[in-house]
KOLGU-851885 format. One record per residue (C-alpha): x, y, z; residue in three letters. Coordinates in steps of 0.05 Angstrom, whole numbers, plus 5000, padded with zeros to 4 digits. Example, Ala and Ser with C-alpha at 12.3 -4.5 7.8 and 13.67 -1.06 7.14 Angstrom:
524649105156ALA527349795143SER
//
This chain:
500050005000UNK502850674984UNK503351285034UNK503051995036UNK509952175036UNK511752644985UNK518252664953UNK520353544951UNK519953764885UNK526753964872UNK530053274894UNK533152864828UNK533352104816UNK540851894827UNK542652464854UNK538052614933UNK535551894924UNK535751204883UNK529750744885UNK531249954891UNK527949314899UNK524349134955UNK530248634981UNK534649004977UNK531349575017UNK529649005074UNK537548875070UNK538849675078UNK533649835131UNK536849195175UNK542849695176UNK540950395175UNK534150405194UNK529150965155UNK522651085123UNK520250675073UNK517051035010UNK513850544976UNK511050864902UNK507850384837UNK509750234787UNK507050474724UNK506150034653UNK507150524604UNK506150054545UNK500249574541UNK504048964527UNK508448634572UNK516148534574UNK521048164607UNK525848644624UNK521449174652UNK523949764600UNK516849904586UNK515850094668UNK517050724708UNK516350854783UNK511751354804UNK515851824852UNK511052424851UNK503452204878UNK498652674848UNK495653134897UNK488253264900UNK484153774940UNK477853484967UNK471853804985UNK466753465007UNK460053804998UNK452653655035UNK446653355016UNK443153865037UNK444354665048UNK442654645121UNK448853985131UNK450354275203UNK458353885201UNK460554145118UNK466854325122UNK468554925077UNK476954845069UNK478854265031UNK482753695056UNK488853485013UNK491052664988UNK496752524952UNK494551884910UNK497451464847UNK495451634776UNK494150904782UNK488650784840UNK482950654836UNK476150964857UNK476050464917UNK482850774949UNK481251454937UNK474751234980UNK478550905027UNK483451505036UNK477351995043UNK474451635101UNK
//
């Protein structure tokens, strides 16, 4: 399952961080401790390959604003400042759901 840590926008790939397999993370947490940031991984060609070329990780969640509006105009709890979720291009309906609640 992904989290909400964000990544700052002016970090660089290879240079403030380097994203590895899930072993080997296990092997360098055992050592130094940390925070796991786990992100998806993204198909960007319909058909499969074996040597993942066609696959990117998705390092920057997209951030949504949420406002969550009554039923009816006299809702005595609505909320009028948004709430933010940082979410993957590639969730589904279901996990933005379960994020809202």
């Amino acid at each position: 399952m992904l989290n909400n840590l964000q990544l700052k926008d002016s970090v660089q790939e290879e240079e403030d961080y380097v994203i590895f397999s899930d072993e080997m993370f296990k092997y360098f947490y055992a050592i130094y401790g940390g925070t796991d940031i786990r992100r998806q991984a993204v198909s960007v060609d319909s058909k499969p390959s074996e040597d993942d070329s066609n696959t990117i990780i998705e390092t920057k969640l997209r951030k949504l604003q949420i406002l969550i509006a009554p039923i009816m105009d006299f809702f005595p709890t609505f909320s009028k400042s948004p709430f933010t979720v940082y979410i993957s291009r590639c969730s589904t309906v279901g996990e933005l759901h379960q994020k809202i609640l």
